[in-house]
C-alpha positions in Angstrom: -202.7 -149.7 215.4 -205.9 -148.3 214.4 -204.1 -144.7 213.7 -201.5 -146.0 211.4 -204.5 -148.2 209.4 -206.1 -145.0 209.4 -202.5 -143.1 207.9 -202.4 -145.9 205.6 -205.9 -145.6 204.4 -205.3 -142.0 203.4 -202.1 -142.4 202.1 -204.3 -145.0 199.9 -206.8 -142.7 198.9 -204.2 -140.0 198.1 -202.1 -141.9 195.7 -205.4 -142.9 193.7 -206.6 -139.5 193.4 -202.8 -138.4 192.1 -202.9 -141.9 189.2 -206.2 -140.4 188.8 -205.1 -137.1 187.8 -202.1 -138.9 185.6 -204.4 -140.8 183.2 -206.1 -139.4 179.6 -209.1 -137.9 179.9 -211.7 -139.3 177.4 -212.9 -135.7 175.4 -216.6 -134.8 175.9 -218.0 -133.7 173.1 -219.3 -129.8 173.2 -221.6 -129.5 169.9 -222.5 -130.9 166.9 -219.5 -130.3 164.9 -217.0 -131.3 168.1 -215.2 -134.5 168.2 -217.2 -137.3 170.4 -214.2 -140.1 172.7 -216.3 -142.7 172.4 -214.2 -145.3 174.2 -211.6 -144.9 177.1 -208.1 -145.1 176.6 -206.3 -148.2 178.5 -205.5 -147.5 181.8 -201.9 -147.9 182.1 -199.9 -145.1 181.2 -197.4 -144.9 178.3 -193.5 -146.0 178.3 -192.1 -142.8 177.1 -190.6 -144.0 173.6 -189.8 -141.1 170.8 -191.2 -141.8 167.7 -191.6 -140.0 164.8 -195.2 -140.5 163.5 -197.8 -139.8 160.4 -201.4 -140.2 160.1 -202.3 -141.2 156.8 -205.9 -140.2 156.6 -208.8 -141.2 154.3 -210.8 -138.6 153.5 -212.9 -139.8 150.0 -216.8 -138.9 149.4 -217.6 -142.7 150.2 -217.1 -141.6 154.4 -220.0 -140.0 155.9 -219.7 -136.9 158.0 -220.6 -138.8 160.5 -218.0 -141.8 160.4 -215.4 -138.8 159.8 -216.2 -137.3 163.0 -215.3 -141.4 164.6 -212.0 -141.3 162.5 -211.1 -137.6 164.6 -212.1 -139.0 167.9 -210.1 -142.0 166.9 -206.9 -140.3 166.2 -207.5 -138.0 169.6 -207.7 -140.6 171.6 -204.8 -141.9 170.5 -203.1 -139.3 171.4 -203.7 -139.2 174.4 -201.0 -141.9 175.4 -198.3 -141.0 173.4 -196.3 -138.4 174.9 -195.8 -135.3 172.4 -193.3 -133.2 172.6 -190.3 -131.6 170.1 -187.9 -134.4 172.0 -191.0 -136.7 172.4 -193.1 -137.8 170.2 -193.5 -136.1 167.1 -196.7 -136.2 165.0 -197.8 -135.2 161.7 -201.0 -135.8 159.5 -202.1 -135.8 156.3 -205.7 -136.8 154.7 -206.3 -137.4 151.1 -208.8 -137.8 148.2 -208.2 -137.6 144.2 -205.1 -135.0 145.7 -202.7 -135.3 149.1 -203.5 -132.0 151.3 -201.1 -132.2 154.8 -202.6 -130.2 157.6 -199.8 -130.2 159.8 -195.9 -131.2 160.0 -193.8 -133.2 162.3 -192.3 -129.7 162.9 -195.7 -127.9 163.1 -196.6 -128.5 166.6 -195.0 -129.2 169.9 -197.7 -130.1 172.4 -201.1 -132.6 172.4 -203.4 -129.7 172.5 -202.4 -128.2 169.6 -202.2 -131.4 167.7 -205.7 -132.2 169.1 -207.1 -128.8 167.9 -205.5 -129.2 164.2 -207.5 -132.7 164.0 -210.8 -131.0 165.4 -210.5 -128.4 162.5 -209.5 -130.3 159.6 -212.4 -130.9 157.0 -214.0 -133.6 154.8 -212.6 -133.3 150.9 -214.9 -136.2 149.7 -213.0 -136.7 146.8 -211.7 -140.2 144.7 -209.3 -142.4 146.9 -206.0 -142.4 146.0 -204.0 -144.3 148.5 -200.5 -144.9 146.6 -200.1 -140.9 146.1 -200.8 -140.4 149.6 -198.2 -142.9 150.7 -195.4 -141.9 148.1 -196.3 -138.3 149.5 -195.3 -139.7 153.4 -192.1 -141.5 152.3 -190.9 -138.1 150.1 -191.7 -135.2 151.5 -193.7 -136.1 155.3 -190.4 -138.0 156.5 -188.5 -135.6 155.7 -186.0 -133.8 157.8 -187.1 -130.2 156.2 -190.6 -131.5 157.0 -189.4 -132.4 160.8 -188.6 -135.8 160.5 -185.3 -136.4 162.9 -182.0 -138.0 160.8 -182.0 -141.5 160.6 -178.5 -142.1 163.2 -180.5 -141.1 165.7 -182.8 -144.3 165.4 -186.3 -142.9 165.6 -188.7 -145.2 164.8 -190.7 -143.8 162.3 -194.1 -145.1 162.0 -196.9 -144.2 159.5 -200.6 -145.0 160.1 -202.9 -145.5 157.1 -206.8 -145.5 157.8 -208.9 -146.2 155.1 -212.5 -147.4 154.1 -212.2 -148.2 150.6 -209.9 -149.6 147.0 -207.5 -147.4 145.8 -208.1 -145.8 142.8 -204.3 -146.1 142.1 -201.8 -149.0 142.6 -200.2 -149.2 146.4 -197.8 -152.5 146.3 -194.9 -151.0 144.5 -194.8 -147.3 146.4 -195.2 -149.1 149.9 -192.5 -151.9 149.7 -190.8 -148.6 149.0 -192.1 -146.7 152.1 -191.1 -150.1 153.9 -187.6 -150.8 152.4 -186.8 -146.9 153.1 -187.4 -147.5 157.2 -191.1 -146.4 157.0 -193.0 -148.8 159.7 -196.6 -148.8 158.3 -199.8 -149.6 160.2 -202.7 -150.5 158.2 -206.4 -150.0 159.5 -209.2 -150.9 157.1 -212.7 -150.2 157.9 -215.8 -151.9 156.2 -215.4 -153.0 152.7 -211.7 -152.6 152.5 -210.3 -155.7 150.5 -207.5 -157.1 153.3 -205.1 -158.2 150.5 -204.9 -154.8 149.5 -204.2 -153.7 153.3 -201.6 -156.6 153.3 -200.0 -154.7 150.1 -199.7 -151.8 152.6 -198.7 -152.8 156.0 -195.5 -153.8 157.2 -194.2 -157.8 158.5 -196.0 -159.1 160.3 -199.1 -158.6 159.4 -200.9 -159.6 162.4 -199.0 -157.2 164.0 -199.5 -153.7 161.7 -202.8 -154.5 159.3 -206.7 -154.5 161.5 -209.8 -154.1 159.5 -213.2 -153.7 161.4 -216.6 -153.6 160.1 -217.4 -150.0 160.6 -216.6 -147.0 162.0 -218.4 -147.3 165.0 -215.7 -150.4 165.8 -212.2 -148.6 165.5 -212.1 -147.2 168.9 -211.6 -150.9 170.0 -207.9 -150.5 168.4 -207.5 -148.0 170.8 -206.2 -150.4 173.8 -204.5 -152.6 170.7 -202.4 -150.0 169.3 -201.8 -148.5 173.2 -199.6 -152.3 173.7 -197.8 -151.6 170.2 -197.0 -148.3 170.4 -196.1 -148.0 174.2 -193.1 -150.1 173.8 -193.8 -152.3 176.3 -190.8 -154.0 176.1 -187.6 -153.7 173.6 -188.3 -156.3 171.4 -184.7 -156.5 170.3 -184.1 -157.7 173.3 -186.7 -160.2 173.7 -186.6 -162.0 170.1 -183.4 -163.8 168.3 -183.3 -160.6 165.6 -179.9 -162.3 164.1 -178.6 -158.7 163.1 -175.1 -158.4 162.4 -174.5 -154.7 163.6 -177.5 -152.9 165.1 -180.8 -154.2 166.0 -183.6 -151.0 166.2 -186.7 -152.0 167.9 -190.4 -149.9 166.9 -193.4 -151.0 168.1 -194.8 -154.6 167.6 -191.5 -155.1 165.7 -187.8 -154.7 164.7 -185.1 -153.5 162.2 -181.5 -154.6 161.6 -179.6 -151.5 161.1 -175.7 -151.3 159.9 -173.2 -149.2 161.2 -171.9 -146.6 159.4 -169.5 -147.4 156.2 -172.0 -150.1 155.7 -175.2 -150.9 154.1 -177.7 -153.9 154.9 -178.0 -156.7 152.5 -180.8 -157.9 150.7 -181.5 -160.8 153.7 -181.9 -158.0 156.0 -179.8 -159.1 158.6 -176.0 -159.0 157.6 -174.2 -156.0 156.5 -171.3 -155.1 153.5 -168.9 -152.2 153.4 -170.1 -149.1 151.2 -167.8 -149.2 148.0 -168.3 -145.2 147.5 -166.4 -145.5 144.8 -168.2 -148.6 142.5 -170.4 -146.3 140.6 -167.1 -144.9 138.7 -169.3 -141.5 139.5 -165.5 -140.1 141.3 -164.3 -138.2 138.8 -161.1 -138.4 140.1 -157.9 -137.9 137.9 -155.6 -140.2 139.1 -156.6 -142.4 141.9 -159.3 -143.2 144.2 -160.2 -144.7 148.0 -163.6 -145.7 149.2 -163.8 -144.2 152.7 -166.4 -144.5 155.8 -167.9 -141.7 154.5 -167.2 -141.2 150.9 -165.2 -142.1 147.9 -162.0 -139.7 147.9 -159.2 -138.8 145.6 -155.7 -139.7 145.7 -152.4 -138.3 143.2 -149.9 -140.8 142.5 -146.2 -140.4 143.9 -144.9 -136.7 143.1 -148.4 -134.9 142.7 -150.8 -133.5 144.7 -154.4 -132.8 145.0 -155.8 -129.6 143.7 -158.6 -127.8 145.6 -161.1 -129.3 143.4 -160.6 -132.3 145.7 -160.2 -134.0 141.5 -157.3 -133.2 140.1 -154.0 -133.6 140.5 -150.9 -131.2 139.6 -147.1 -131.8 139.7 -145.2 -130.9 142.7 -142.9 -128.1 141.6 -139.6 -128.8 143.5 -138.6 -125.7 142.1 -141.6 -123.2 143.3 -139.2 -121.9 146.3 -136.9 -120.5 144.2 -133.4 -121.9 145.6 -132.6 -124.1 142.5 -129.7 -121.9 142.1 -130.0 -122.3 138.0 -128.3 -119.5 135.6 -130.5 -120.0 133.0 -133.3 -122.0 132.8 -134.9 -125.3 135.4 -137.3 -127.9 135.3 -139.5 -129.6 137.6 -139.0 -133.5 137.3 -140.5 -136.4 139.5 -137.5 -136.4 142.1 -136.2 -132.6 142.1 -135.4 -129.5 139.7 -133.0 -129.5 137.7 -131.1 -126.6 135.9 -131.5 -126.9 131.9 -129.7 -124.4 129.2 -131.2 -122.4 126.8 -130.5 -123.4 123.2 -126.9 -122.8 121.8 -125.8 -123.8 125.5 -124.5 -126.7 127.3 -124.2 -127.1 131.1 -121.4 -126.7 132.9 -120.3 -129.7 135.4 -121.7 -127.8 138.6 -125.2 -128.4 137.2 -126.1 -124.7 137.6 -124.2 -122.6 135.0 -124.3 -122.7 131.4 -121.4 -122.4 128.1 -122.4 -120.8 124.7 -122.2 -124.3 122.2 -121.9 -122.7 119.0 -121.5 -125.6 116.0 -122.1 -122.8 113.0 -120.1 -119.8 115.3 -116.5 -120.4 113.2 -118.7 -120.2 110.0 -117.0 -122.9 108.2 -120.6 -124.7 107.8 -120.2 -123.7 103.9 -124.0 -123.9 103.7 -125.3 -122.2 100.7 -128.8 -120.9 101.8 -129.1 -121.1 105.5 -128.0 -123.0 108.6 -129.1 -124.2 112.0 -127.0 -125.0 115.2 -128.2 -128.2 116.8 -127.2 -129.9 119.9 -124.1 -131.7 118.3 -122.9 -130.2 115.0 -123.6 -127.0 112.3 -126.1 -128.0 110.0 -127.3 -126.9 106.7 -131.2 -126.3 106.0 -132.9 -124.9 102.5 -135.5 -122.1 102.3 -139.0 -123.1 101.7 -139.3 -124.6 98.2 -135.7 -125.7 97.5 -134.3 -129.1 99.2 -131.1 -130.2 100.1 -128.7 -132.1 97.8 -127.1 -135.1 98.6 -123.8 -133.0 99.4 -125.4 -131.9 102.4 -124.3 -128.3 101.5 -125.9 -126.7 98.6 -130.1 -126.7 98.0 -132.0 -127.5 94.4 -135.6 -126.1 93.6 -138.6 -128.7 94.0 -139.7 -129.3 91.1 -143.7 -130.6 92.2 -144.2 -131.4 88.8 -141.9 -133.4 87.5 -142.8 -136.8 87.9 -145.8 -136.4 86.3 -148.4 -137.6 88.5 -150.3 -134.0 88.2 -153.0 -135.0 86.2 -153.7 -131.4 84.5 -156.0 -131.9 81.4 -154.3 -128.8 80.1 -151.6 -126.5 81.6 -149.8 -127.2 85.1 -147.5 -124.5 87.3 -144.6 -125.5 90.0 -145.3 -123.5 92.9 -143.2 -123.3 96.3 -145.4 -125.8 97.6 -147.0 -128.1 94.7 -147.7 -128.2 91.1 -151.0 -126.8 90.6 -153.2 -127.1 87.1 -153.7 -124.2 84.9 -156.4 -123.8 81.9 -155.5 -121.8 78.8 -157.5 -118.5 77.8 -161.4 -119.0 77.6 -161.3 -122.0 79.7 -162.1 -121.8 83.6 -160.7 -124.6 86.2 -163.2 -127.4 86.9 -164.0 -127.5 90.8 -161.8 -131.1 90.7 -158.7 -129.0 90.1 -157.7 -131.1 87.4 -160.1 -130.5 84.5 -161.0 -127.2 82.4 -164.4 -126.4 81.2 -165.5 -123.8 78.6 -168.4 -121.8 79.4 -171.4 -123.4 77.7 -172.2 -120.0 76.0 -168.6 -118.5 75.7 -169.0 -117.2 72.3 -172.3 -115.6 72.7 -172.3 -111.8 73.8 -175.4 -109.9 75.6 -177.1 -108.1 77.7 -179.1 -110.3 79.9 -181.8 -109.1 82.0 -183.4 -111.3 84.6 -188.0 -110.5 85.3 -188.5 -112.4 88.7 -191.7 -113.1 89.9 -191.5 -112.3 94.1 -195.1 -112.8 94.9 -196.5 -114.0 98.0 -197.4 -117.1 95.9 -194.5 -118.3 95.5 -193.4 -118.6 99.0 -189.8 -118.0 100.8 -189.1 -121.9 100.1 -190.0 -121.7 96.3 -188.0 -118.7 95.9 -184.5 -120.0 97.1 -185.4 -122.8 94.0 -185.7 -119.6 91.9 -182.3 -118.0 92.9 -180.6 -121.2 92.4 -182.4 -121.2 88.7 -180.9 -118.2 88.2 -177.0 -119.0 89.5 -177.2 -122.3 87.4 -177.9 -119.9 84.0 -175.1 -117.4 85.3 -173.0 -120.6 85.8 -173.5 -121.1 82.0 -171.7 -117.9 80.6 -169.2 -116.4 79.6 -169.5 -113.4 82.7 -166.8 -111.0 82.1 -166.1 -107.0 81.2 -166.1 -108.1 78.0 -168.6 -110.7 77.6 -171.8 -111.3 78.9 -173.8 -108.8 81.2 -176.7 -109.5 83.6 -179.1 -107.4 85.6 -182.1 -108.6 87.8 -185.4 -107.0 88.7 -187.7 -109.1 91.2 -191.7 -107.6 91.2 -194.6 -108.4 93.1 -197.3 -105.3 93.9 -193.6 -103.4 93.0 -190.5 -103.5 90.9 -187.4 -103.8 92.3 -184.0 -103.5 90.6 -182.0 -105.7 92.5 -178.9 -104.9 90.5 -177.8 -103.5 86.9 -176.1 -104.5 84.0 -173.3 -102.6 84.4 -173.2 -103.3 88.3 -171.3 -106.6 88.2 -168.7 -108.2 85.9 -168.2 -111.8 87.4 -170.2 -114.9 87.9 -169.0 -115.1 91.5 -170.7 -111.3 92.4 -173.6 -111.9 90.4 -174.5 -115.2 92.3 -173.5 -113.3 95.4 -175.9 -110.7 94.8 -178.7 -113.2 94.2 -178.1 -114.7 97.3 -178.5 -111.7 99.2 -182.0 -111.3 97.0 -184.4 -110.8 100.5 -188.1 -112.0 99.3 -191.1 -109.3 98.7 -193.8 -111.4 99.3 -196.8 -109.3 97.7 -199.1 -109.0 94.5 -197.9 -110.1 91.1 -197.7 -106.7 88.3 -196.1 -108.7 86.2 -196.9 -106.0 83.5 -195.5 -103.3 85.7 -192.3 -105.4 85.5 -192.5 -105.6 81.9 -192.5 -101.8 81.4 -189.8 -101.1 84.0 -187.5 -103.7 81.5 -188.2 -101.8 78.8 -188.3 -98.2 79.8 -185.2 -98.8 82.6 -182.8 -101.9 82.8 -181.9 -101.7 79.0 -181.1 -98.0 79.2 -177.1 -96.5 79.0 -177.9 -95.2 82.3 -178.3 -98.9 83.5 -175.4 -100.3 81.6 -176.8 -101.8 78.4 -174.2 -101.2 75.5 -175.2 -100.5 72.1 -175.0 -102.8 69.1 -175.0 -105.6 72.1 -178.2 -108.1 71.3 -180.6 -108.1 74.2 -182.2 -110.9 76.1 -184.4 -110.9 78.8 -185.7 -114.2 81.1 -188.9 -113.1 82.4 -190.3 -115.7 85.4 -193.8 -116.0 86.9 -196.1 -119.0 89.3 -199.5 -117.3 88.8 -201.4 -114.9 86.9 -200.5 -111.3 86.9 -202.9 -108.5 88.2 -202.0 -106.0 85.2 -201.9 -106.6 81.8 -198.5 -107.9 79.8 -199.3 -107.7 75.8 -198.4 -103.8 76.1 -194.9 -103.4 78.0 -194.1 -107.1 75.9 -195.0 -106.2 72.3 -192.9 -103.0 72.7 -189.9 -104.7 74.5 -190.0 -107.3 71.5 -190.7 -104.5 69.0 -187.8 -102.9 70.3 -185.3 -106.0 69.4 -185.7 -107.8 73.3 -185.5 -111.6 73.4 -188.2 -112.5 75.6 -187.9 -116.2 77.1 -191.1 -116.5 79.1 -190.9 -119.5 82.2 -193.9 -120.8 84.3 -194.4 -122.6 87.0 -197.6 -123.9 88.8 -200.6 -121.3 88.3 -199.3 -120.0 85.8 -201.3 -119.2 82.2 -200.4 -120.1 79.3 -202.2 -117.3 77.4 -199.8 -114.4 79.1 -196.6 -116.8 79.0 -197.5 -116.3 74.7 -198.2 -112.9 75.2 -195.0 -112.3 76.8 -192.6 -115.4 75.2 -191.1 -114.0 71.7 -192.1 -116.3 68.9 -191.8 -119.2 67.9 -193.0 -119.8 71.5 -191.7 -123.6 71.5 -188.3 -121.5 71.2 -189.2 -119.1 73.9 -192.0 -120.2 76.2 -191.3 -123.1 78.7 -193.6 -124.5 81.5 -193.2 -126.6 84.6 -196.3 -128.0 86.8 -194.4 -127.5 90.4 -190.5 -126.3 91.5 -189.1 -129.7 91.6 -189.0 -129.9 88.0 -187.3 -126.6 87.6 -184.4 -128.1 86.7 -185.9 -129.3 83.6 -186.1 -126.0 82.6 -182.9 -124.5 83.8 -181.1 -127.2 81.3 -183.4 -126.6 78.2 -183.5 -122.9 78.4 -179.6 -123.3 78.7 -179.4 -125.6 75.4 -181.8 -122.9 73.9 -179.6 -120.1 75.0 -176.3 -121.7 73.8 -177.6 -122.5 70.5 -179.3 -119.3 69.8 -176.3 -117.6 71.0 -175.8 -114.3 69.5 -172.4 -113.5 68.4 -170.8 -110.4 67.1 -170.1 -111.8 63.5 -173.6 -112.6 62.7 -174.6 -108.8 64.1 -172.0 -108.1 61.2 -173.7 -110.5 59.2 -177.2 -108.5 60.0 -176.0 -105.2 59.6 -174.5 -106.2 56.1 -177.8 -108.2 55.2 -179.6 -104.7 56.0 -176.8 -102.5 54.3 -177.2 -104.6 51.3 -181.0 -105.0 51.1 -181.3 -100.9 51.6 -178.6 -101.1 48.8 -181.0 -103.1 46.3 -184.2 -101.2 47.1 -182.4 -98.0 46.7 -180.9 -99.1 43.2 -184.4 -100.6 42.0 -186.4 -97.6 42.7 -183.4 -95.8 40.8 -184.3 -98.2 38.1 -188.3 -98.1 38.4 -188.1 -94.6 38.1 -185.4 -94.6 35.3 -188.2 -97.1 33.4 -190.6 -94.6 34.0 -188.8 -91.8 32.5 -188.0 -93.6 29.2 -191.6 -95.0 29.0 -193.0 -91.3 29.0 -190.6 -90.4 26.2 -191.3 -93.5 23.9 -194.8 -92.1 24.5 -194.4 -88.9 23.5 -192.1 -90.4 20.4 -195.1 -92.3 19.2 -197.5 -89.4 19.4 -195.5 -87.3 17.2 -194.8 -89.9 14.8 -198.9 -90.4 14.8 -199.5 -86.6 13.7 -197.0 -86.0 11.2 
């Protein structure tokens, strides 16, 4: 007996030294910057339960270095009974201030040690405190499955520990019941002056369960043996409590979760589950019709039609694809079958394959007098385009588009092949309504016109599209033609540019095409330099001016020019030139007389800003019209000229005839005197 007390004795001693060797080792701490175990962990060991798990780490400038140092011995020794491991437990950790910075993944690190080493390096930021970034952060990115996190079928519990000492500089409610909603269990441990409603905000049901809050740092290792019974899984608590879950009941430490089986989603109550209607949102796409699936919401085709690759769309099954329809002519794919069709002229033969020539018109007894069209059942006759078919059936007349009236031509109409279209008589043009006819404004009046512009870097690429159209609406006002009026354009700034001639263009439709091609100089204003190059160039035969034509030119400015003007315009006005000065803005009044041909309230016109260049464009176009030259008054001119150098030649004839008789009564009387 005493030997096998003694056996047992050992055996005793033996087993104690081996549960010895099982249990976590509290970590001594080796220097100053080492992590200190303050507290041992509980003594029984661990159920070995999988979970997937996330410290959630304050790390704001209100913890000490000190206290931070109690938060890593904290999170060691809790380690130290959960079992870590790639099939294990998995753990990651994150600590933040004003910004989230992870230090390690759920995929980062496969055993304690290294986990235990990552804590022991990781380093104050002792920034702001912003809680609700940090716990969006864990639910989108820390839980993922890139980020290690394993897919939620496998029923993981995944379980996210927030420690912090302080308010949130952000709001945490909303992103949490988030976190919560999406599966996320959350503990949360406040220490000091942490407001507990705000850790209720945070934790998960029920609260006496996941949120703790002790009054320093020196008091959170006695969670240690609190979270050891929570997270050990000391008993499935499905099994234990009445969960009431329809499908799946998932239990997590200190709690539970009703899950639904797959093809389902849990309602709002949390307990019971509905089918997944994949197809509700109308988000499909499909074609034709639609199932909602376990999985997904899949297309269907209707009777007769299959589904493309797309997985969308449907096409027609072609009954006729394998080529044994047998047809001699032509087939078509219906619902049911193919069929053989004819080609036109043809009818089908009673064997449904081969085809007859059906020839109505073939005997030519159709006695159509234009043309003639076989249809399916008889010859018939057709017009050509612009005639119509009499009542006879046989024989066509010409449409006349005209002749009920209804064309509304002010002047002169024309039956076409396809309408009756208005026409205006010589010297009128067609107003743009089709109907109407206009004469030009100045149609009598003859010249050469010559347009000054000012392109200055004044005026501005805005301002200058105002001064093109000023110009188009003046061209739109004459009478453009070989013939008739001719215009030329320079545009100056620090240079002259001919933009084109006189004899360049002989339609309003070119000349407004060329100044909207005008591109904009943009530089100094030599307005005299512009001047002179009128006079000595765009009024020269080599230009196109014609001779015995009067000559106007429309010389525009915005600002004063950097040369002088009274030269170049006294000799173009010397030398018979109309000059109609306009100004806009800056423009002086002193050089607008200087160039302006007199009487300036004739010639000279004036505008504060562009947006009353209309203004102008309608009175210089009055001015033009009635100043109009015309070819009879140059006759009347020239005669006026003839006959006044007729009547100076005849008087000096006289005068000097006068003279001639006064010297001989003179000498007369001085005779008479001396006899």
């Amino acid at each position: 007996m005493r030997s096998l007390a003694l056996g047992l004795f050992f055996l005793l001693c033996c087993n104690a030294v081996r549960l010895d060797r099982r249990r976590p080792r509290p970590i001594a701490a080796r220097g100053r910057n080492e992590t200190t175990v303050q507290t041992k962990p509980a003594e029984k060991p661990c159920k070995a339960i999988p979970l997937d798990f996330v410290f959630v780490i304050d790390s704001s400038r209100s913890i000490r270095p000190n206290d931070y140092e109690k938060v890593k011995t904290f999170i060691i020794n809790l380690l130290q009974f959960l079992g870590v491991g790639s099939d294990a437990t998995r753990v990651a950790l994150l600590q933040y201030g004003s910004v989230v910075q992870p230090e390690f993944s759920l995929n980062t690190y496969t055993t304690r040690a290294e986990v235990e080493q990552a804590v022991r390096n990781m380093e104050h930021l002792a920034t702001g405190t912003m809680t609700g970034l940090a716990i969006q952060y864990t639910m989108e990115t820390a839980f993922t499955e890139k980020e290690g996190a394993r897919p939620a079928e496998q029923l993981i519990p995944r379980i996210a520990m927030v420690v912090t000492d302080g308010r949130p500089q952000d709001t945490v409610e909303e992103i949490a019941a988030q976190a919560r909603h999406a599966g996320i269990q959350i503990f949360a441990v406040g220490v000091g002056r942490v407001d507990m409603d705000t850790l209720k905000a945070i934790g998960s049901e029920p609260h006496s369960e996941h949120v703790h809050l002790v009054a320093n740092f020196s008091q959170i290792e006695t969670l240690i043996s609190v979270f050891q019974s929570k997270l050990c899984g000391g008993s499935e608590m499905c099994e234990v409590v009445d969960h009431q879950c329809q499908h799946i009941c998932v239990s997590s430490p200190a709690s539970y979760r009703c899950k639904c089986r797959k093809g389902f989603t849990l309602n709002p109550d949390g307990k019971t589950c509905k089918e997944i209607d994949h197809c509700a949102d109308g988000t499909h796409g499909c074609e034709q019709e639609f199932m909602s699936t376990e999985d997904a919401c899949v297309c269907k085709c209707k009777n007769s039609y299959t589904l493309r690759p797309d997985g969308k769309t449907c096409k027609k099954i072609d009954h006729c694809a394998d080529g044994k329809h047998g047809c001699e002519q032509e087939f078509m794919n219906t619902e049911d079958a193919c069929v053989c069709k004819c080609r036109k002229g043809y009818t089908l033969r009673p064997d449904g394959k081969t085809c007859k020539k059906k020839d109505h018109c073939a005997d030519g007894k159709h006695g159509c007098e234009q043309e003639f069209m076989n249809t399916e059942d008889a010859c018939v006759c057709k017009c050509r385009k612009g005639f119509t078919l009499r009542p006879d059936g046989k024989t066509c007349k010409k449409i006349d588009h005209c002749a009920d009236g209804k064309h509304g031509c002010e002047q002169e109409f024309l039956n076409t092949e396809d309408s009756c279209v208005c026409k205006c008589r010589n010297g009128f043009t067609l107003q743009p309504d089709g109907k109407t006819c206009q004469k030009p404004e100045c149609g009598d009046g003859v010249m050469d016109l010559v347009f000054v512009i000012d392109g200055s870097k004044s005026l501005g690429p805005a301002n200058f599209e105002l001064v093109k159209q000023f110009v188009n609406g003046i061209v739109d006002s004459l009478d453009i033609s070989r013939t008739g009026t001719h215009v030329g354009l320079l545009q100056y700034s620090t240079k002259v540019r001919t933009e084109f001639t006189l004899g360049q263009y002989t339609t309003a439709q070119n000349i407004k095409q060329a100044v909207s091609r005008m591109q904009y100089m943009g530089r100094g204003s030599m307005t005299g330099s512009a001047l002179r190059h009128m006079f000595e160039l765009s009024f020269s035969a080599k230009e196109g001016a014609r001779p015995n034509i009067p000559r106007v030119s429309i010389v525009f400015t915005d600002g004063r020019s950097q040369d002088d003007v009274s030269e170049w315009a006294n000799k173009a006005k010397n030398s018979g030139v109309t000059l109609y000065a306009l100004g806009v803005g800056k423009a002086i009044e002193q050089e607008l007389r200087e160039i302006a041909s007199e009487p300036d309230e004739k010639h000279l016109y004036y505008a504060e800003d562009f947006d009353k260049m209309g203004e102008i464009t309608m009175k210089l176009k009055s001015r033009i019209c009635k100043d109009k030259p015309s070819d009879e008054n140059m006759c009347q001119c020239e005669n006026v000229i003839m006959f006044q150098n007729q009547v100076t030649k005849k008087l000096t004839n006289l005068m000097q005839n006068i003279e001639a008789m006064s010297k001989k009564l003179e000498s007369l009387e001085n005779q008479v005197v001396r006899k």
